[in-house]
C-alpha positions, -999 to +999 in steps of 0.1 A: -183+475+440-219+492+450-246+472+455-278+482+437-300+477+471-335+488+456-329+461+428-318+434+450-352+436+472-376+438+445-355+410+425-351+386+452-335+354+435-364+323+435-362+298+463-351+266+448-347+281+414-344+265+381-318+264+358-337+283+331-351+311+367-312+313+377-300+323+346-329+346+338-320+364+374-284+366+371-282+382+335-313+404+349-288+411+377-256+421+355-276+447+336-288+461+369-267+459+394-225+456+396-219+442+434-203+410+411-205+394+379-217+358+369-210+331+388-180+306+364-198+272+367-234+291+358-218+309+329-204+275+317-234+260+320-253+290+299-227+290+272-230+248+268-267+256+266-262+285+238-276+309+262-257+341+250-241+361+281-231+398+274 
C-alpha cells in the first residue's frame, strides 16, 4: 500500500464529521489515494442509504 501524502494533508477528514461529510471524504479518498479501502460498517451504511460506492 502507498499512501497518497499530498492528498491526505490537503483532504484532512472533518472534525466530528457527518454522516453525509464521512462519506463524501472517504469515496473522495478511494479515488485518490490506495493506503486502504472503505471502512465495512460505513459502506453498509452507504449502500442502506442508496449511496452508490464504486
Amino acid at each position: 500500500m502507498k499512501l497518497n501524502k499530498q492528498w491526505h494533508l490537503a483532504n484532512p477528514m472533518p472534525t466530528k464529521p457527518t454522516f453525509e461529510q464521512r462519506a463524501a471524504w472517504h469515496l473522495e479518498h478511494i479515488k485518490n489515494c490506495p493506503c486502504r479501502g472503505l471502512p465495512a460498517r460505513l459502506a453498509e451504511e452507504m449502500k442502506r442509504k442508496g449511496i452508490e460506492v464504486k
